[in-house]
C-alpha positions in Angstrom: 0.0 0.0 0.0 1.0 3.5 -1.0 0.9 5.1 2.6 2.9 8.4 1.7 0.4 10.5 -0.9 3.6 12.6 -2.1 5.4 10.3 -4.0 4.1 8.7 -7.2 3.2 4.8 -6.6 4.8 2.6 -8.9 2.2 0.1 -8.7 0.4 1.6 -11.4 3.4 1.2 -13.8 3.7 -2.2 -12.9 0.2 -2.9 -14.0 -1.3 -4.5 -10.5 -2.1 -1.4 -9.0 -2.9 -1.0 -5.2 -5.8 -1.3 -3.2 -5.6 2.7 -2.3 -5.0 3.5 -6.4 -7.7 1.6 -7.3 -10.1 3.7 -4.2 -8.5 7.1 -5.7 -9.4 6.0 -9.3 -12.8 5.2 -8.6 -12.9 8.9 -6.4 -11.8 10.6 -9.4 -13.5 8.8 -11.8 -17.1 9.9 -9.5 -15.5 13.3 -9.5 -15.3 13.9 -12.8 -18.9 12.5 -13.8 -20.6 14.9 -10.8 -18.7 17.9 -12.5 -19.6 17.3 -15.8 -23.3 16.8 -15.2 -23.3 19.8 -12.9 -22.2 21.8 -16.1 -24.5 20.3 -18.2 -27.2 21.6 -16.1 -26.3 25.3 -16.5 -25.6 25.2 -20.2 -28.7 23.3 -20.8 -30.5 25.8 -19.0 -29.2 28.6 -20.3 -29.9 27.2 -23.9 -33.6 26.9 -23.3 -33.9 30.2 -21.4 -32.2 32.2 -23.7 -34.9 32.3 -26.7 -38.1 32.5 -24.3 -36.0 35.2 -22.3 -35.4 37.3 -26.0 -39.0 36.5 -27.1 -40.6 38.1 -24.0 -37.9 41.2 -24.1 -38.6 41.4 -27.7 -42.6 41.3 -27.1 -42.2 43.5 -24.4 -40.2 46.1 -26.2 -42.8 46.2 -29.3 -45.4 46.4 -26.7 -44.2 49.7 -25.9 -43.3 51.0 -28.9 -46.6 50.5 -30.2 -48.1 52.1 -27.1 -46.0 55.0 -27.5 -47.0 55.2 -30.6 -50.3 54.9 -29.8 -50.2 58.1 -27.1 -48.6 60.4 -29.3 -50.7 59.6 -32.4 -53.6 60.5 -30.1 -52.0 63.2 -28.5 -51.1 64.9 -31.9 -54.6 64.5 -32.7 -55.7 65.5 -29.8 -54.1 69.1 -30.1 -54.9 69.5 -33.6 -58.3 69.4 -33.4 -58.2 71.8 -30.1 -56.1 74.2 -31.8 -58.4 74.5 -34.6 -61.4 74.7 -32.9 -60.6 77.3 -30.4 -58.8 79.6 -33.3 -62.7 79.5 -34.8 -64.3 80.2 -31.5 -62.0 83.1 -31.5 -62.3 84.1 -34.7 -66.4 83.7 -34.7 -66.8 85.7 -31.5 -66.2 89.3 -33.0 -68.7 90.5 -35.8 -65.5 92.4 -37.7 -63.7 89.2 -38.8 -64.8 87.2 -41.7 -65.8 84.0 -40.0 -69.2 83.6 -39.1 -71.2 81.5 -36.6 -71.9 79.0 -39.0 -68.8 78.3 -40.3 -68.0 77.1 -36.6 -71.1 75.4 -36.9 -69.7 73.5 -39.9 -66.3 72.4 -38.3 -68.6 70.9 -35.3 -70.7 69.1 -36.8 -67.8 67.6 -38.7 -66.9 66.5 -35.4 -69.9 65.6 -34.3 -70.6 63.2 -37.3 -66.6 61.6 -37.1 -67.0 60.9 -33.3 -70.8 59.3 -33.3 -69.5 57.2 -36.5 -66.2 56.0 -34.2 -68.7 55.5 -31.1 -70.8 52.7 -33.5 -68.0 50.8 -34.5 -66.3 50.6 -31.1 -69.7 49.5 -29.8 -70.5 47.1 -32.4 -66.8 45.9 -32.7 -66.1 45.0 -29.4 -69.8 43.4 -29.2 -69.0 40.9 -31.9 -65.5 40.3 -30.7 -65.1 37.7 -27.8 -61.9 38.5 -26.0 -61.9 42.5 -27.1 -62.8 43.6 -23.4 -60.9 41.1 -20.6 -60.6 43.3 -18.1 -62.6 46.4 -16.4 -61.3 49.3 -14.2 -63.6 49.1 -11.1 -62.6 52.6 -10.1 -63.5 54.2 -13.5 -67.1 55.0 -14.7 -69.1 55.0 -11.0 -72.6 55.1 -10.7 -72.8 58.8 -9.4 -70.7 60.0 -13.0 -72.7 58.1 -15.2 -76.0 59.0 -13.8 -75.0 62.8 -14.0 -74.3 62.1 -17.6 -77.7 60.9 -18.2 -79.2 63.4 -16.6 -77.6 66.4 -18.0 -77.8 64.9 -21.3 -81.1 64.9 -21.0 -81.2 68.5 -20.3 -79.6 69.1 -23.2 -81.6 67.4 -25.5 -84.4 69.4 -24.1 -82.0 72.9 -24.5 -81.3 71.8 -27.8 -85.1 71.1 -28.7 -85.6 74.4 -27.2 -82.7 76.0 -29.6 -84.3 74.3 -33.0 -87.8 75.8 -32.1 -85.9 79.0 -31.9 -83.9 79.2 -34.8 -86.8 78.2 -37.1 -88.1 81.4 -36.5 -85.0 83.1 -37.7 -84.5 80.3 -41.0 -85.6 83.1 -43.2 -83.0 85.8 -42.4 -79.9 83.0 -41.1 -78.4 79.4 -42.7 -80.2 76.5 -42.4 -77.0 75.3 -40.7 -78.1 76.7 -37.2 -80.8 74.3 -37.5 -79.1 71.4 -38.7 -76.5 71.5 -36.2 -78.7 71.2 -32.8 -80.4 67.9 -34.7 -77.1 66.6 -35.0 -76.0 67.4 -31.7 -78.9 65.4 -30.4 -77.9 62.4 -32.3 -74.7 63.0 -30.8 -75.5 63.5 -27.5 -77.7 60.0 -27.1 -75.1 58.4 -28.8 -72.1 59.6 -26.4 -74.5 59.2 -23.5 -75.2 55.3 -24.6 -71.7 54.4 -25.5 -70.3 55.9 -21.6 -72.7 54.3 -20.2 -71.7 51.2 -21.1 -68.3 51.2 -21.8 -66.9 53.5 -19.4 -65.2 50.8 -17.6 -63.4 49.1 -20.5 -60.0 48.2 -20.7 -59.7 47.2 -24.3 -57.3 45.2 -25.6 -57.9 45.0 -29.6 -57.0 47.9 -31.9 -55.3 50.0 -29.4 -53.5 52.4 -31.3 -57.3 52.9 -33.4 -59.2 53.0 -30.5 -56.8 56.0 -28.7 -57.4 57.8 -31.6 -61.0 57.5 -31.6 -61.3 58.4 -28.1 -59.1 60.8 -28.0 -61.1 63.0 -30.6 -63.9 62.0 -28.7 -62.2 63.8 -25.7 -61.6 67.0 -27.7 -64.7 67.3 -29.3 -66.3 67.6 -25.9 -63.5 69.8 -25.1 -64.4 72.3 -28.2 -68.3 72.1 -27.7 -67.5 72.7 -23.3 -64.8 75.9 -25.3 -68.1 76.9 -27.8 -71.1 77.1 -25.2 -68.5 79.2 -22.3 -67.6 81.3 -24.9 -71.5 81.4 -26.5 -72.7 82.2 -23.2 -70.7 84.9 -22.7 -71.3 86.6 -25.6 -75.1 86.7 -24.9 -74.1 88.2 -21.9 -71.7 90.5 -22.8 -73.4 92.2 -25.6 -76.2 94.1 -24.9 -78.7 95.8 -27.0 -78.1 98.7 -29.1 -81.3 100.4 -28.4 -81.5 100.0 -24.5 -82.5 103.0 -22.5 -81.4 102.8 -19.0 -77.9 101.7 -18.5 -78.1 100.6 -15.6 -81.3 98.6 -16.1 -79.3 96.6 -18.3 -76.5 95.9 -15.6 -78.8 93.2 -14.1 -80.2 89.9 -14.8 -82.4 91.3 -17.4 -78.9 91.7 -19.3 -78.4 88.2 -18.7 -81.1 86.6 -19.9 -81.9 89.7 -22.8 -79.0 88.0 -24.7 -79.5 84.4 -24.1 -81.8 83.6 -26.4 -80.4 84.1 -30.4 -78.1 87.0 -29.9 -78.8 89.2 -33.1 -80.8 92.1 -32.7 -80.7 92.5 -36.9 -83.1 89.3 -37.2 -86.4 89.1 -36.0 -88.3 86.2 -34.8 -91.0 85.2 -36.9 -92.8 83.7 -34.1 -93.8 85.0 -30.5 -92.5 81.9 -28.1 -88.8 83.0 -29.0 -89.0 85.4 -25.8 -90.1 82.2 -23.9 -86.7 79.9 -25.0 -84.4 83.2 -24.1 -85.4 82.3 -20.3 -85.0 78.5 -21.1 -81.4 78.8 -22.0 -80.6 81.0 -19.0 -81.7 77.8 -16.7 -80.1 75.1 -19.2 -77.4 76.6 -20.3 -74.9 75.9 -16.9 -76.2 72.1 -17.6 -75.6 71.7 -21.1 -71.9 72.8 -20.4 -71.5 70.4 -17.6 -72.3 67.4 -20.2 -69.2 68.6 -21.9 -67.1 67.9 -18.8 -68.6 65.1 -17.8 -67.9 63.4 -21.0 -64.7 64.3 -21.0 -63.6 63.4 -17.8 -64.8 59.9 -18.8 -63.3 60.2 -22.3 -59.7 60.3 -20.6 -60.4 57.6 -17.8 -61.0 55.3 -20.8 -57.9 56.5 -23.1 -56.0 56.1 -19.7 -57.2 52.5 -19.4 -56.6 51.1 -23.3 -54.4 48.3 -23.3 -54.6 48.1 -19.1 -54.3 45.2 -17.5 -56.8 45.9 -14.2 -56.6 44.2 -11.3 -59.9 41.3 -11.9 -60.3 41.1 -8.2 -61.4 45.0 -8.2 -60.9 47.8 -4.8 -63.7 46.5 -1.9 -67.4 47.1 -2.4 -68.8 49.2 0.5 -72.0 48.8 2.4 -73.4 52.2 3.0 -74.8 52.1 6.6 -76.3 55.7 8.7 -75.5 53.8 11.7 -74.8 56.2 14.7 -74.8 59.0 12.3 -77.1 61.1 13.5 -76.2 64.8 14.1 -74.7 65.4 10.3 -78.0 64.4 8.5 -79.8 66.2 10.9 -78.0 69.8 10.4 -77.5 69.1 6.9 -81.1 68.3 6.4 -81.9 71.3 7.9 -79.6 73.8 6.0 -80.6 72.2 2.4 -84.8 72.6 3.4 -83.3 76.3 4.5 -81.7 76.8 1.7 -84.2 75.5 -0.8 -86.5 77.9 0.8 -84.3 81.0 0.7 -83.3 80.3 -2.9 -87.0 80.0 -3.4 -87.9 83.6 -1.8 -84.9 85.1 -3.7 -86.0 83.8 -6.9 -89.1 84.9 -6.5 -88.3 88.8 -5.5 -86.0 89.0 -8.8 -89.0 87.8 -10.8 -91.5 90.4 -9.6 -88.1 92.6 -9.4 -89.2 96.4 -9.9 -86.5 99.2 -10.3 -88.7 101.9 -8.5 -88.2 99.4 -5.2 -84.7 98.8 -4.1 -85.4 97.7 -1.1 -87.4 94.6 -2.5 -84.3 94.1 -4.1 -81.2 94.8 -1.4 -83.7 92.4 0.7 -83.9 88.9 -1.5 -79.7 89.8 -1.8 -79.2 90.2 2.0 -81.1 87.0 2.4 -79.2 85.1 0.0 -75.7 86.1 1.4 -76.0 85.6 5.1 -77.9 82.3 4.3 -74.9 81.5 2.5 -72.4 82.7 5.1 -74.2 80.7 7.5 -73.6 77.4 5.5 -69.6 78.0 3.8 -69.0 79.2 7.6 -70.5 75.7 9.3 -68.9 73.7 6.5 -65.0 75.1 7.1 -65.6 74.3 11.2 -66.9 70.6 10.6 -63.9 70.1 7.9 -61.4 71.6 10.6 -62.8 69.0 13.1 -62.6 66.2 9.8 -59.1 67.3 9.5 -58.1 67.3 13.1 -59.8 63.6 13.5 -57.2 62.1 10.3 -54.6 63.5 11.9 -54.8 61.6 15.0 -55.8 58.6 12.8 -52.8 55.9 11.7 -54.5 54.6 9.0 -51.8 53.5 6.4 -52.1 55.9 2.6 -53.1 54.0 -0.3 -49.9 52.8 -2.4 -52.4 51.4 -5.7 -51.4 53.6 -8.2 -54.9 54.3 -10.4 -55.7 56.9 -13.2 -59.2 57.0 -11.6 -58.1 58.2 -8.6 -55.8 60.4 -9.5 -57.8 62.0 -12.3 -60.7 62.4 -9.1 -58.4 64.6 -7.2 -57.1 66.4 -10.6 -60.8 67.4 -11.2 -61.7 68.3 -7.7 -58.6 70.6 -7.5 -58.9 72.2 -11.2 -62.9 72.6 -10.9 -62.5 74.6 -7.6 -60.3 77.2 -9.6 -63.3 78.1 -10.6 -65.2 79.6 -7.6 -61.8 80.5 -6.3 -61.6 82.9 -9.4 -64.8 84.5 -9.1 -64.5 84.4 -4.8 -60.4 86.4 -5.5 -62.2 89.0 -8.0 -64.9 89.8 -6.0 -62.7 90.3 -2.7 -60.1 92.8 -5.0 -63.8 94.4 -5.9 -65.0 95.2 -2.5 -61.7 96.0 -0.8 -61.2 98.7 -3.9 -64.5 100.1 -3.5 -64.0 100.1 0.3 -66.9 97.8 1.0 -69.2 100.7 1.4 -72.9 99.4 2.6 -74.2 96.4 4.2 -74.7 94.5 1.0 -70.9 94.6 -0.3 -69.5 93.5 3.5 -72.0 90.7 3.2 -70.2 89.5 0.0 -67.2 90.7 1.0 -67.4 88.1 4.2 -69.1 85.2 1.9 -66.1 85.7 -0.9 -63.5 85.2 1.8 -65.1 82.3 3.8 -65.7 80.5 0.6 -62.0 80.4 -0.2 -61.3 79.0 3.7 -63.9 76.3 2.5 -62.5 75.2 -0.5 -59.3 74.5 0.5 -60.3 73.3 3.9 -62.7 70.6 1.5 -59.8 69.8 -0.6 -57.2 69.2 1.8 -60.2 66.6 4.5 -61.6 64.9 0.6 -58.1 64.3 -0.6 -56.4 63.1 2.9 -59.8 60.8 2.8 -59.5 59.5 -0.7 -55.8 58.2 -0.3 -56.3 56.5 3.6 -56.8 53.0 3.6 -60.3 51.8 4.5 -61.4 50.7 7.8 -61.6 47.2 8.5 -64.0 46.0 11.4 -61.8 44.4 14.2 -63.5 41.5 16.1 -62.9 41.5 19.7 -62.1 37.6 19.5 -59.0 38.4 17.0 -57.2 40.2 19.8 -55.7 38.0 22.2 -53.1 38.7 24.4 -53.1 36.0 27.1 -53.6 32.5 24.7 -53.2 30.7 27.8 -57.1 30.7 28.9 -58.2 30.8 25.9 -56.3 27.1 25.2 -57.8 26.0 28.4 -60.5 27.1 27.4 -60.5 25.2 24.0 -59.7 21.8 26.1 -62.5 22.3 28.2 -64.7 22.3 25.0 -62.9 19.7 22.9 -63.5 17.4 25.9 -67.2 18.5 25.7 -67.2 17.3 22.7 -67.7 21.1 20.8 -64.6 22.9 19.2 -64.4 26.4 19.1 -63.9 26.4 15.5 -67.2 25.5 15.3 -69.1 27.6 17.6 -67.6 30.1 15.4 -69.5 28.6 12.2 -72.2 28.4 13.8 -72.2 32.6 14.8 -71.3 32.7 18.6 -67.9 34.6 19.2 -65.2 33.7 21.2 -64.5 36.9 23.4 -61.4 38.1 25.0 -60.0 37.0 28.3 -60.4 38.8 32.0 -56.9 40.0 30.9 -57.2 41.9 28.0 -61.4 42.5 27.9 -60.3 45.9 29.2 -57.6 46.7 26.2 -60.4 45.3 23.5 -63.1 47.9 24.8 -60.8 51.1 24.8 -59.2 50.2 21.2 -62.6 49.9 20.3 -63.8 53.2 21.5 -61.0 54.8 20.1 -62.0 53.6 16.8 -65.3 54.3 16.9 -65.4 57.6 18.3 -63.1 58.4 15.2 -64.9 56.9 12.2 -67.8 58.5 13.9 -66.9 62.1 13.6 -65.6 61.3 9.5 -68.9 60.4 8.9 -70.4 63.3 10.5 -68.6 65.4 8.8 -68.9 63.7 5.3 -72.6 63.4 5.9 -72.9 67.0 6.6 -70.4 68.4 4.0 -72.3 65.8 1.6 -75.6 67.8 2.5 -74.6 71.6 2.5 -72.5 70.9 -0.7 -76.0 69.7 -2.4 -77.6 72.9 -1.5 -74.6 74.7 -2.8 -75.2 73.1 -6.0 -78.7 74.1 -6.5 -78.5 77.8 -6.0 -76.2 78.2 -9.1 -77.5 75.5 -11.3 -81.1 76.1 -11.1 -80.3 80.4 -11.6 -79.1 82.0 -8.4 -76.9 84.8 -10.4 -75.7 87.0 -7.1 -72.8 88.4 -9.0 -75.4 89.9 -11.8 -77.7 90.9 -9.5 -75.5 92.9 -7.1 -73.9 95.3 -9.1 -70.5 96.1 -7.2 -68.1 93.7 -9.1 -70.0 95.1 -12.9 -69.6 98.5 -12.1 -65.3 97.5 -10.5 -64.3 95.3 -13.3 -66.7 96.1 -16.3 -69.9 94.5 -17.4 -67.8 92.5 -20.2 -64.8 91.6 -17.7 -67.1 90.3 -15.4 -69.7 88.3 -16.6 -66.2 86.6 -18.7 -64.9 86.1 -14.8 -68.4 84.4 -13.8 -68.9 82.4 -17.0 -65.5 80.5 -17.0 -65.6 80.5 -12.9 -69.6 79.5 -12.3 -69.4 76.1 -14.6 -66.7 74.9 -12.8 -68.2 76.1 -9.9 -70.8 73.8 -10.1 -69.2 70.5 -11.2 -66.8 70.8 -8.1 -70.0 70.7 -6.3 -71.4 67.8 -7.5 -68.0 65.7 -7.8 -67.2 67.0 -4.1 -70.4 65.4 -3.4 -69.6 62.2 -4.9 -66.4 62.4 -3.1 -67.4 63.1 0.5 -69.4 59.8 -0.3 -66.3 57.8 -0.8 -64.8 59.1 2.2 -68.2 58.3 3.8 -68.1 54.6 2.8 -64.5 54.0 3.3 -64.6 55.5 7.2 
């Protein structure tokens, strides 16, 4: 035997090699065949990973080329057709230049043709296609935005009906365009409102670069109708008849609603109903340009969502319970009867309105501003308390990134620019003027409480939106002694019932003598909290409802109080109002829609 390993054997150049050569050879020989399948392994792994790893990169990278592609197709699109239509809105708003009403009127209904053509073929394409639509956004399209939509597209059909029984009366002096284009816009309108209702949700997955396109001009034709009716609107505001008498008598609503109606003073109605549709498009009017924002918002949700793959399992469905909510409905309830009823009153004076009584007059505004006062000043000490109740609460922030959600707090930012405008020029009004008299320190007070509101709302809605929902916490989940508790179990077992199955059948296990007394108090501290949210959402919900109503349904304060004309201008102004009251109003109804969330998820 070879006992020293340093020097070479010579056994195996005799030929009759050793019983420890023969051991090493066989230890070698092992050696070698473990190495050689342990680097088989690697290579033949790497061989078949390679292609399916290049084929997936390679899929991956044309996947977003072609969505890339798809974006700035749509985006270039997108800008064109913006660009154009707000250089002819321009261009058709002053008599002196060339370009008539009509020949806006032509480029829209272009428009409007194109996108209710695109609208049918999406719907019938991806009805006839199986696997077009495999996934949903459960965030996108709610309830609350696509009953809106309905509702003020009904309003607009009805404006629209209103405008074709106008302008027959003026066919025989004006194109027959003005009449074709409301018909059109109807067709339009009940074809929008059909297609968002049902496909709002959609996260399609065929055509993608076509179907960008297609809703992409969908989004900017709402954009250049919502940039047509502001900029309509404020022209029959802003021009007033040539013949008036009084000036000041035209500084009122009777400006505002003189010029509603056609807006040429050369053309006569050939029938005597035409007074009666002037006062119909002051009250449908705000509505008909809330469509356009409506169906825009949910024009970009859905180009957002082409080509998404959404979560199947969806965000948690809420059940909407007024349990131990009592003193938010309660005060709410009774501002919006209050508030109904002062609008009511107001209303009412302005429609008997005399110019020989001012005091009629001063009275019905008086009303209106302390009653709102009263309700911007309640609503910015309940979202203090909202406020002051999420920052003692540790709920986590939601980390899901969704274009829903962030599109939701886009639009309830952007849309209260709006009253903040009109609530900035009217403080720079008073304060000029010196807030002479009791009726410009009572608007003086409501403009700058109304900007405390809205970005007390925003700041309580937002913080809301992005906390994670409350989860209810049984008191048998927290256990901090197990001890009993297993005793407990024995006992049972032996009796021949598990707690497992008193469980399934309903009962609860509760907490031990030990920790009963921490269960209770982290209960009360919970409740207590998610108490006073939805208080507060309940009653913001409320008083934002009433605040909706005075604007939409023809509470014009800022025509009828003549401060802010007489500061600014009468054209300056009602330009301020018209761009500011739309938006106004749609951050009312989405705050209400909001405060809701924030309601279901406290």
């Amino acid at each position: 035997m070879c006992l020293n390993t340093d020097i070479q054997c010579k056994c195996l150049l005799e030929g009759d090699p050793c019983e420890p050569c023969k051991m090493m050879e066989k230890h070698n020989k092992a050696e070698e065949t473990h190495l050689s399948n342990t680097s088989g392994i690697p290579e033949q792994a790497e061989s078949t990973c390679e292609p399916d790893c290049a084929d997936s990169s390679a899929v991956a990278k044309h996947r977003k080329e072609s969505q890339n592609w798809g974006w700035m197709v749509s985006g270039i699109i997108s800008m064109n057709v913006l660009i154009l239509g707000c250089a002819l809105v321009c261009a058709s708003a002053y008599k002196y230049i060339n370009i008539s009403k009509a020949h806006l009127q032509i480029y829209l209904v272009v428009l409007l043709i194109l996108t209710t053509a695109w609208m049918i073929y999406y719907a019938v394409y991806t009805a006839r296609q199986e696997h077009a639509i495999v996934y949903q956004d459960s965030h996108a399209g709610p309830i609350w935005l696509r009953g809106g939509l309905v509702l003020f597209g009904v309003l607009s059909v009805i404006m629209n009906i209103f405008k074709i029984a106008s302008y027959v009366g003026y066919i025989h002096c004006e194109s027959a365009i003005k009449v074709a284009f409301p018909v059109i816009k109807i067709a339009f309108i009940s074809a929008q409102t059909y297609f968002l209702w049902f496909h709002a949700k959609d996260c399609l997955q065929v055509q993608k670069n076509l179907s960008r396109c297609g809703i992409m001009l969908t989004l900017s034709t709402n954009l250049v109708m919502w940039m047509t009716l502001v900029t309509e609107e404020s022209l029959h505001q802003t021009t007033s008849p040539e013949n008036r008498i009084n000036e000041t008598e035209y500084s009122s609503r009777s400006t505002y609603i003189a010029r509603a109606g056609f807006g040429d003073d050369e053309c006569t109605c050939s029938h005597s109903s035409c007074s009666i549709f002037k006062v119909a498009y002051y009250y449908l009017y705000p509505f008909n340009i809330e469509y356009s924002l409506f169906a825009s918002t949910m024009a970009f949700i859905m180009w957002k969502n082409v080509g998404r793959l959404a979560d199947k399992n969806g965000h948690p469905h809420f059940i909407f319970r007024l349990r131990e909510v009592v003193l938010g409905p309660v005060v709410g309830l009774i501002l919006l009867i209050a508030g109904i009823a002062t609008f009511i009153i107001y209303e009412m004076e302005l429609k008997i309105y005399s110019y020989d009584d001012q005091d009629s007059n001063e009275n019905a505004l008086m009303m209106h501003f302390v009653m709102n006062i009263v309700i911007v000043t309640l609503m910015s000490l309940a979202t203090v308390l909202g406020c002051g109740v999420f920052k003692l609460d540790h709920r986590d922030h939601v980390s899901e990134k969704n274009p829903t959600r962030n599109l939701d707090v886009g639009l309830l930012v952007g849309a209260s620019l709006g009253q903040f405008i009109v609530s900035y020029f009217s403080i720079v009004a008073m304060i000029a003027t010196g807030a002479s008299g009791y009726l410009n320190r009572l608007n003086l007070t409501w403009a700058i409480i109304m900007v405390i509101q809205l970005g007390l709302q925003n700041f309580f809605i937002i913080e809301g939106l992005h906390r994670e929902p409350h989860h209810e916490i049984d008191p048998s989940t927290i256990i901090t002694n197990p001890y009993p508790e297993k005793e407990k179990d024995e006992s049972r077992n032996e009796s021949g019932a598990s707690a497992t199955d008193k469980n399934m059948t309903g009962e609860s296990v509760h907490c031990s003598d030990h920790c009963s007394d921490h269960c209770s108090e982290h209960l009360r501290k919970l409740a207590w909290k998610r108490r006073i949210v939805k208080e507060v959402c309940t009653f913001l919900l409320m008083c934002n409802i009433i605040l909706w109503i005075m604007p939409a349904f023809g509470a014009r304060p800022q025509f009828d109080h003549d401060t802010e004309i007489t500061f600014f201008t009468f054209n300056v102004w009602t330009a301020v109002v018209n761009i500011g009251l739309p938006f106004g109003i749609f951050y009312r109804m989405h705050s209400v829609a909001s405060l809701f969330e924030v309601f279901l998820r406290s």
